[in-house]
ZAMISE-896834 format. One record per residue: x, y, z of N, C-alpha, C in turn. Coordinates in steps of 0.2 Angstrom, whole numbers, padded with zeros to 4 digits, always signed. Layout:
% residues N
XYZXYZXYZ...
//
This chain:
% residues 309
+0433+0621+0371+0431+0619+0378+0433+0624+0383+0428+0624+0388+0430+0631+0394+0438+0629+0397+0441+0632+0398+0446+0628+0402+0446+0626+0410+0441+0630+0413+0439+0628+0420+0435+0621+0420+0430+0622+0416+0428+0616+0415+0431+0610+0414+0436+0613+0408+0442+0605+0408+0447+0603+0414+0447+0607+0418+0450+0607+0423+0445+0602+0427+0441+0605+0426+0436+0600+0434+0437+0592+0430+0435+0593+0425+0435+0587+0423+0440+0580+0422+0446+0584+0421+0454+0582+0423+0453+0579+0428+0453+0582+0436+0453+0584+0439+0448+0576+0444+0444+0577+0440+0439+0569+0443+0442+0564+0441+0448+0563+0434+0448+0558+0431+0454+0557+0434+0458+0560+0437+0465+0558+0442+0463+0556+0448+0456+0558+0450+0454+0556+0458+0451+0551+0458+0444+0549+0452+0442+0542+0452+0444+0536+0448+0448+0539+0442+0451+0533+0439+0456+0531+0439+0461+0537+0441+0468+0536+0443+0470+0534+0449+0465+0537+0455+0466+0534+0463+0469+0538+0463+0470+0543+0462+0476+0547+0464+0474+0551+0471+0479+0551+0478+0475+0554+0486+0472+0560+0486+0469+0562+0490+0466+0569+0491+0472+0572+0490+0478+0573+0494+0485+0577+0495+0486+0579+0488+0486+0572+0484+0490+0575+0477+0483+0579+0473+0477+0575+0471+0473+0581+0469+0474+0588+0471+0472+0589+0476+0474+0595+0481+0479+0599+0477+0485+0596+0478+0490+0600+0474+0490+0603+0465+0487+0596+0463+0486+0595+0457+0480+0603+0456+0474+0603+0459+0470+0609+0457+0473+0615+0460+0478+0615+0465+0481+0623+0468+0485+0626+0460+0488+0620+0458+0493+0624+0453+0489+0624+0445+0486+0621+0444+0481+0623+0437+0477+0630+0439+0475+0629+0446+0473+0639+0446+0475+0642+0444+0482+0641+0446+0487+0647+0444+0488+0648+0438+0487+0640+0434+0486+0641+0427+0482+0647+0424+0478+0643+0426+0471+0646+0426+0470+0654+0425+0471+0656+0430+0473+0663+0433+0476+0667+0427+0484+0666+0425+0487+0667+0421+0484+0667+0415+0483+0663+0411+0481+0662+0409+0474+0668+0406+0468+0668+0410+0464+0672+0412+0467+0677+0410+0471+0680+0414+0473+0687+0412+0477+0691+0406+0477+0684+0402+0479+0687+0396+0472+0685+0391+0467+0685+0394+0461+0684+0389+0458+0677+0386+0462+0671+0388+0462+0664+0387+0458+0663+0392+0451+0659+0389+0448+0655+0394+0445+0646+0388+0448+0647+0383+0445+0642+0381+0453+0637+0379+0452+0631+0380+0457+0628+0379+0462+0628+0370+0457+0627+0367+0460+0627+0360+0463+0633+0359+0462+0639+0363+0468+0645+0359+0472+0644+0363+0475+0640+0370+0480+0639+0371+0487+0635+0368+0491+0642+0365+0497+0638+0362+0502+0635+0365+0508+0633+0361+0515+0633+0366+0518+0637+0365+0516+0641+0361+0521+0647+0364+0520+0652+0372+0511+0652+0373+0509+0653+0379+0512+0649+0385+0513+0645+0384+0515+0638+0389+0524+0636+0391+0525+0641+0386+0532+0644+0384+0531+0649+0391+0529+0654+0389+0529+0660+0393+0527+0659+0400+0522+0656+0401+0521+0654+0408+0527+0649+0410+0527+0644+0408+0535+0642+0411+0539+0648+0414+0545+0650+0408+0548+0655+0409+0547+0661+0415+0541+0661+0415+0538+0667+0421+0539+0665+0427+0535+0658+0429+0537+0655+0435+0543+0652+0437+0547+0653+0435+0554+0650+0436+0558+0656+0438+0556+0661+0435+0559+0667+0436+0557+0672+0441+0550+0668+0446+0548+0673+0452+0551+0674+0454+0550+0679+0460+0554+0681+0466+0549+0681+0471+0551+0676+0476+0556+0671+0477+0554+0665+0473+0562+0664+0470+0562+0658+0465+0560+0652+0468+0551+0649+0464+0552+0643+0467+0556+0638+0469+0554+0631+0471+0559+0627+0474+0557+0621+0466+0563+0620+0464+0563+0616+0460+0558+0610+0459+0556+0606+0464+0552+0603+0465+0544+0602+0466+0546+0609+0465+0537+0614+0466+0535+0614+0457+0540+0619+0454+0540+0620+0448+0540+0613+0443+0543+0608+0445+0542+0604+0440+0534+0601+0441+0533+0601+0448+0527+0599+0450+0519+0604+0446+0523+0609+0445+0518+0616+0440+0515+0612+0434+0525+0612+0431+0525+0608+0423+0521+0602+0424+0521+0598+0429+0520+0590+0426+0510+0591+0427+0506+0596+0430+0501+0597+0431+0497+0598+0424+0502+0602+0422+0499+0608+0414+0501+0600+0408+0504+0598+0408+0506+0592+0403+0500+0587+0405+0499+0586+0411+0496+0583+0413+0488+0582+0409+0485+0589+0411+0480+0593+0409+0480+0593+0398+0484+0594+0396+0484+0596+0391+0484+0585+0389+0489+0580+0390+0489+0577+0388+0481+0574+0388+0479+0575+0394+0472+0570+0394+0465+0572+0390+0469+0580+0388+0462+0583+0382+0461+0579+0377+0469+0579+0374+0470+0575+0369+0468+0567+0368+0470+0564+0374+0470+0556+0374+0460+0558+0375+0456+0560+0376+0449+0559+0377+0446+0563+0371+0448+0567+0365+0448+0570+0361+0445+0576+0359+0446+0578+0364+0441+0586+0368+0446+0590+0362+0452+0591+0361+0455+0594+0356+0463+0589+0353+0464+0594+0347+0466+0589+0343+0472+0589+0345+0477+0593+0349+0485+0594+0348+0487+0598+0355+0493+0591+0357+0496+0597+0362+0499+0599+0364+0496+0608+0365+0502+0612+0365+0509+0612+0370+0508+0608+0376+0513+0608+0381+0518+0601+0379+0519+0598+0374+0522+0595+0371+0530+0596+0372+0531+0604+0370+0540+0600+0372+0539+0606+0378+0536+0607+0381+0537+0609+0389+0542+0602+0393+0550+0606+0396+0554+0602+0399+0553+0604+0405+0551+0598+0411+0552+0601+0417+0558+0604+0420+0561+0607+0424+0567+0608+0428+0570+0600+0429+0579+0603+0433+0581+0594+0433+0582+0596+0439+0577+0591+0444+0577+0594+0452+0584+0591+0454+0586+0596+0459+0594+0593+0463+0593+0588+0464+0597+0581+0468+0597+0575+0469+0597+0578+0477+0593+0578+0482+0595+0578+0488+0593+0572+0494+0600+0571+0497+0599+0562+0499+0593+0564+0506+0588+0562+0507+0585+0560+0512+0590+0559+0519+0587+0563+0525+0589+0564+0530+0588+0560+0535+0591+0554+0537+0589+0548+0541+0592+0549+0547+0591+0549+0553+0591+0548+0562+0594+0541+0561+0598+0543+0566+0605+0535+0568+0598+0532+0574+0600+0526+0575+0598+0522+0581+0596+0524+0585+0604+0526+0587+0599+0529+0595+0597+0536+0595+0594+0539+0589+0590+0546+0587+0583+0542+0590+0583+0537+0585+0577+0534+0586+0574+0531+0591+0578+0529+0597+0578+0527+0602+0577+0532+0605+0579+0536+0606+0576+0542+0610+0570+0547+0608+0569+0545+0602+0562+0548+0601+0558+0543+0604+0558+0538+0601+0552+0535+0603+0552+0533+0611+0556+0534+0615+0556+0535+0622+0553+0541+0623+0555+0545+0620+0553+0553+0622+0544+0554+0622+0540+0549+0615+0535+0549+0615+0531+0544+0621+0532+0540+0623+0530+0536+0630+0533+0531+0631+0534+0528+0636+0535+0523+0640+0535+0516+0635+0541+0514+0635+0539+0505+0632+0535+0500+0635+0532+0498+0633+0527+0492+0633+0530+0487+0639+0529+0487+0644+0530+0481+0651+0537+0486+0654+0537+0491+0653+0545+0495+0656+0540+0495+0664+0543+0497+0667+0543+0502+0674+0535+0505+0676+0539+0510+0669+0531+0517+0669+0529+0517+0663+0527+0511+0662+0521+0510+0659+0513+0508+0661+0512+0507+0667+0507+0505+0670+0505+0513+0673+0508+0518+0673+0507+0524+0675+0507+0527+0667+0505+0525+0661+0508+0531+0656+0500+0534+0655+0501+0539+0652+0495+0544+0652+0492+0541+0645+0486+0540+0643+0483+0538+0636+0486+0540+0631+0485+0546+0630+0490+0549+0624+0496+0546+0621+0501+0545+0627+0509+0544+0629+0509+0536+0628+0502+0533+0629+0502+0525+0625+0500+0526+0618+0497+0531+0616+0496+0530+0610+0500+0534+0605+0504+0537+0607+0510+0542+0604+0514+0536+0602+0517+0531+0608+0522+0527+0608+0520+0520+0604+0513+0519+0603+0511+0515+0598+0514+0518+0592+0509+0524+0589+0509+0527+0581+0518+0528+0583+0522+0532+0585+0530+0530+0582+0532+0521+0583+0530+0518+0585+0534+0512+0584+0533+0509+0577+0525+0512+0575+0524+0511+0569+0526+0510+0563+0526+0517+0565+0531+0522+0557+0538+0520+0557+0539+0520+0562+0548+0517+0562+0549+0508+0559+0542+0506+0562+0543+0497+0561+0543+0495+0553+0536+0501+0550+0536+0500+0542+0538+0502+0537+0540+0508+0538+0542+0515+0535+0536+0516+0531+0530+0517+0534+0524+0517+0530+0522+0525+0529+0520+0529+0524+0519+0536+0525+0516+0539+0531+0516+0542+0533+0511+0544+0539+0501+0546+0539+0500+0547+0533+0494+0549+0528+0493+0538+0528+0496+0533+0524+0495+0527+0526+0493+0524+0536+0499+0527+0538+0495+0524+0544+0489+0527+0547+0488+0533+0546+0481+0538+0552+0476+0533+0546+0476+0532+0540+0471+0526+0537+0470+0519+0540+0474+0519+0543+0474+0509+0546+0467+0509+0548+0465+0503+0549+0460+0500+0552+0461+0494+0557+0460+0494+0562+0460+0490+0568+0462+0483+0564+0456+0483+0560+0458+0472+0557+0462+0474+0550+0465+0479+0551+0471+0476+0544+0479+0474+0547+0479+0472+0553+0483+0466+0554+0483+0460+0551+0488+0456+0550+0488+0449+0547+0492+0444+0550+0487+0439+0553+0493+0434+0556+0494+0438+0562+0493+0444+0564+0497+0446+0571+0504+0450+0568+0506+0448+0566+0514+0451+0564+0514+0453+0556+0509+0454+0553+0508+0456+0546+0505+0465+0545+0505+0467+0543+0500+0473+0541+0499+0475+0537+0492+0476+0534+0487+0477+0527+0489+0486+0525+0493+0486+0521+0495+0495+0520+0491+0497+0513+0486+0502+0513+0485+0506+0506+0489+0510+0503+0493+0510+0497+0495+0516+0497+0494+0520+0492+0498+0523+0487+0496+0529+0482+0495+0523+0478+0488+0527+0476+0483+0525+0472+0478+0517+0472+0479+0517+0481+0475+0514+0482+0477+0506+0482+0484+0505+0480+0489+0501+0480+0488+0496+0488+0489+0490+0487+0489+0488+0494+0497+0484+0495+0500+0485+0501+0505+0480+0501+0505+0476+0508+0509+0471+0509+0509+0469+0515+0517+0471+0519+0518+0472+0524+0523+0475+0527+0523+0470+0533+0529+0468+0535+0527+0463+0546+0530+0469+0548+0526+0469+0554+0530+0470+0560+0533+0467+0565+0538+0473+0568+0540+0469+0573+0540+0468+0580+0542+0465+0583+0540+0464+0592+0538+0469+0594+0543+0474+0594+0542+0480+0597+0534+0486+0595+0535+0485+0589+0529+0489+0586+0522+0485+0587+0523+0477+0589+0516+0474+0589+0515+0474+0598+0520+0476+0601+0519+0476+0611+0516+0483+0610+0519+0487+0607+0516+0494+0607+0508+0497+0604+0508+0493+0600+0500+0492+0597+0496+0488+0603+0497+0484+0603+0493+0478+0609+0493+0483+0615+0497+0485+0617+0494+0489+0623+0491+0497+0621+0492+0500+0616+0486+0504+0616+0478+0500+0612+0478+0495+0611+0473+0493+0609+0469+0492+0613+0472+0488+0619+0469+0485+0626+0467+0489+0631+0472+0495+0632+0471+0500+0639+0468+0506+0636+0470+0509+0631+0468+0515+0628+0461+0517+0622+0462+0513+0618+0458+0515+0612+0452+0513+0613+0448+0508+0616+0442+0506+0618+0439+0512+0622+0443+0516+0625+0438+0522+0632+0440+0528+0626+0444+0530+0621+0445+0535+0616+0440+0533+0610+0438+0526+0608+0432+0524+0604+0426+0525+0607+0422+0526+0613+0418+0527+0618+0416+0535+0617+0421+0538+0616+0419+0546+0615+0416+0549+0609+0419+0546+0603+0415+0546+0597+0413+0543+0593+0411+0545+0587+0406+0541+0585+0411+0531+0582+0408+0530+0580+0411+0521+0579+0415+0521+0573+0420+0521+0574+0423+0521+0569+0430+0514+0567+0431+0512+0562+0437+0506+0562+0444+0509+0561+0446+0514+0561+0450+0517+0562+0455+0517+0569+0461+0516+0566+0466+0511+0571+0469+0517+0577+0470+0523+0575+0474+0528+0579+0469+0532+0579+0466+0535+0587+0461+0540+0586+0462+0546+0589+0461+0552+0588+0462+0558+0593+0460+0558+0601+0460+0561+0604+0458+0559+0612+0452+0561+0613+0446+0564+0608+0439+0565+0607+0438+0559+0604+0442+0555+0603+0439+0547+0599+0437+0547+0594+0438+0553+0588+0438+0555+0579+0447+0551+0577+0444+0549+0574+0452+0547+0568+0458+0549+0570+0461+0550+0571+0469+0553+0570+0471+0556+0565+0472+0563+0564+0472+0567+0557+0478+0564+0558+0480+0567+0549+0489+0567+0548+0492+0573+0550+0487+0579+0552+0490+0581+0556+0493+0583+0562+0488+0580+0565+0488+0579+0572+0496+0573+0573+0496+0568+0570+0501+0563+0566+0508+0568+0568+0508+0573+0562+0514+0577+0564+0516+0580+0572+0511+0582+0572+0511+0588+0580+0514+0583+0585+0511+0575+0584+0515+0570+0589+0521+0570+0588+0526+0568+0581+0530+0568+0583+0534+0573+0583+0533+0579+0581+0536+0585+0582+0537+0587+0588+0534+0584+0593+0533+0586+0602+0539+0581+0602+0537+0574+0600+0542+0567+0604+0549+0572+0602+0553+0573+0595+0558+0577+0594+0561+0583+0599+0556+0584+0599+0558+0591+0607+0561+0590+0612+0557+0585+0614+0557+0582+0621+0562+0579+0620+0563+0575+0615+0571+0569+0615+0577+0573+0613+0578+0582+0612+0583+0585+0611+0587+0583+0605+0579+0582+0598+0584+0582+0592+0583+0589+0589+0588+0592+0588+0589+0600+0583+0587+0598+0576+0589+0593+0573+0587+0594+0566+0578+0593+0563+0576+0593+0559+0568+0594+0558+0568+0587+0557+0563+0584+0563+0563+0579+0563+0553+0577+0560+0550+0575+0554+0544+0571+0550+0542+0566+0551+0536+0564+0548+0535+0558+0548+0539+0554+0542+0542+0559+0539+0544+0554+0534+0552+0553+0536+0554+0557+0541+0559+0558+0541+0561+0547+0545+0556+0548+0547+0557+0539+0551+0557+0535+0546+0552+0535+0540+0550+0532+0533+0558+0531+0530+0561+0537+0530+0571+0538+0528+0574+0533+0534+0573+0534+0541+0577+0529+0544+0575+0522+0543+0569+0520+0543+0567+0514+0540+0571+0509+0534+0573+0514+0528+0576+0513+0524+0582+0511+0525+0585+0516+0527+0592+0517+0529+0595+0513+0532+0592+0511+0539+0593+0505+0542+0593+0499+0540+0587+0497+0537+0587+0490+0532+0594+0491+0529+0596+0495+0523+0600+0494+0519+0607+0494+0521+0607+0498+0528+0614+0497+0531+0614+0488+0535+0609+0484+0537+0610+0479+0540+0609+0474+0535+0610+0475+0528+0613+0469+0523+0608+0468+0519+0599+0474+0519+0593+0471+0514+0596+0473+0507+0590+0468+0504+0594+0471+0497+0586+0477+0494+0591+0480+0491+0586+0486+0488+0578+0482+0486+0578+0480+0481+0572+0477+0479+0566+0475+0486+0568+0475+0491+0565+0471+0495+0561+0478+0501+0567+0483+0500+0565+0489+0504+0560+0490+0498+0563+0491+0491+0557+0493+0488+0549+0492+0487+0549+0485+0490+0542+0481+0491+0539+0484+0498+0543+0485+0503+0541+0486+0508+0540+0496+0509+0543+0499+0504+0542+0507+0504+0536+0508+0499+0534+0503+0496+0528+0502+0491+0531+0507+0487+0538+0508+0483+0538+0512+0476+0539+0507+0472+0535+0513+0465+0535+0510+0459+0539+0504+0456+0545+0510+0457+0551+0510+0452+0558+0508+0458+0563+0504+0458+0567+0503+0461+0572+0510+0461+0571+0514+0456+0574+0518+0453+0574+0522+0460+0568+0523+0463+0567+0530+0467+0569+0527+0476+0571+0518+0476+0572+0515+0481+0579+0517+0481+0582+0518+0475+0592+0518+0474+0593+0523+0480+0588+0530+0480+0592+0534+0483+0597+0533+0489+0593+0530+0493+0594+0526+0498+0599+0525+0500+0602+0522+0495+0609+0517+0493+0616+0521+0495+0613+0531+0495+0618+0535+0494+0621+0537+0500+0614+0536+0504+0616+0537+0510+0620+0531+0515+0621+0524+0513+0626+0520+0518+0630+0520+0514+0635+0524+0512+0642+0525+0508+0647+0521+0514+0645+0527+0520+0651+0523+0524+0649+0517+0526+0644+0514+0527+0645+0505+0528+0645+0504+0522+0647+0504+0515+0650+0500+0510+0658+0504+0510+0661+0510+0513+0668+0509+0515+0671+0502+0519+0665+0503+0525+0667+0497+0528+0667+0493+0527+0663+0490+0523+0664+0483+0521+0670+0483+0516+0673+0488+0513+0677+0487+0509+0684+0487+0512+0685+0490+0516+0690+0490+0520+0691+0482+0524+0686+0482+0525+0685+0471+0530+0688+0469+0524+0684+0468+0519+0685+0463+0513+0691+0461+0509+0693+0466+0506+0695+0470+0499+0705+0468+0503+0708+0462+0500+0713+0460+0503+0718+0466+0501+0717+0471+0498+0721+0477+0497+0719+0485+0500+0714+0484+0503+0711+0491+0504+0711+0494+0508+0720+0491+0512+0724+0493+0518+0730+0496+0518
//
């Protein structure tokens, strides 16, 4: 079989059967080019003459560029080619497969970077005026709609790519909200006061005259041409709010998805319960979290622990 072709083919079977987002496809075809590519230039286009000893060598190559990928790139390489090579097999395009003992890298454990409180507090001032404050009856569109989308993020820890998808009626009850996530996954997440005064007023004052400018759409967050709200645009918000509120460190959208976490597990939640509300799989990927309030399990130990003084 052509290898390009089984590429494409792969390639549809992870985006329509699997659910898998744009983002990851995306990723998933940037790095099979490079298979691809490789590949190619040692006169391999058809998949059956690909060995493991080839997939050997590729490995080894790309781990040894300059500049050394970042481990989480490369594993992302390997699990693409396995990926590729598994599903020949399972659909019976060929009979054997070669990337079988291809081992990905063992990426470093690095703890996510979560913003304290009043990080958080600052930001999302920084972004607009609270809901019934002073100057809020004076805030400029945007600055109501900035200060909605961070009350958001922060209220759900929902990805940034899930929220610029919301739709106006996937509230529930008022204080619920209808989240899609990887692979098309739906969860329920509430919010809270804050994040539903913040929505309610960009509902009421803003979003109806920024829906007016484009065409109709049920899309909850929209640009100020009244199209959607990219996830990029998403970024650029709060990458400005961060500025403006004088934080130095790089502050994401996921970086709030981390204090979201963080916070909960520092105020008593139990893992399992973030792990419903971060929509992961595996509780396993929720632990990390855990690594990060060491010093509020210090302190607890030192209150408790009638020797730990």
């Amino acid at each position: 079989m052509d290898l390009e072709r089984a590429v494409e083919t792969y390639l549809r079977h992870v985006a329509l059967e699997r659910g898998l987002s744009d983002h990851t496809v995306s990723a998933y075809r940037r790095d099979l080019s490079v298979y691809g590519e490789w590949l190619g230039a040692r006169g391999v286009s058809q998949v059956e003459a690909v060995t493991p000893e080839l997939i050997a060598e590729f490995a080894a190559e790309r781990a040894s560029a300059i500049p050394p990928p970042a481990s989480s790139s490369l594993a992302r390489l390997q699990s693409s080619v396995r990926g590729l090579h598994r599903f020949l097999v399972r659909e019976g395009r060929v009979d054997a497969d070669p990337s079988g003992r291809l081992r990905p890298p063992k990426a470093p454990r690095r703890l996510p970077k979560a913003l304290t409180i009043a990080q958080v507090d600052d930001l999302l001032s920084a972004a607009g005026p609270a809901p019934g404050s002073s100057d809020a009856s004076a805030a400029e569109p945007a600055a109501v709609r900035d200060r909605a989308l961070l009350e958001l993020l922060y209220a759900t820890g929902a990805r940034v790519s899930e929220i610029v998808q919301l739709d106006v009626d996937d509230t529930v009850h008022g204080d619920l909200l209808r989240v899609r996530g990887k692979g098309d996954k739906e969860r329920i997440v509430p919010v809270g006061s804050y994040a539903r005064a913040a929505v309610e007023a960009y509902l009421t004052r803003v979003r109806p005259a920024l829906a007016a400018k484009g065409r109709a759409t049920p899309r909850l967050f929209l640009g100020m041409r009244g199209a959607p709200l990219s996830r990029q645009s998403a970024w650029l918000v709060i990458q400005a709010a961060a500025e403006r509120a004088g934080l130095t460190s790089h502050v994401s959208p996921h970086t709030l998805r981390h204090s979201f976490a963080t916070h909960l597990l520092q105020g008593g939640a139990d893992v399992r319960v973030v792990q419903e509300l971060l929509g992961h799989a595996s509780v396993a990927t929720t632990q990390i979290y855990t690594h990060v309030t060491v010093d509020a399990l210090r302190d607890v130990y030192a209150t408790a622990h009638p020797r730990a003084r």
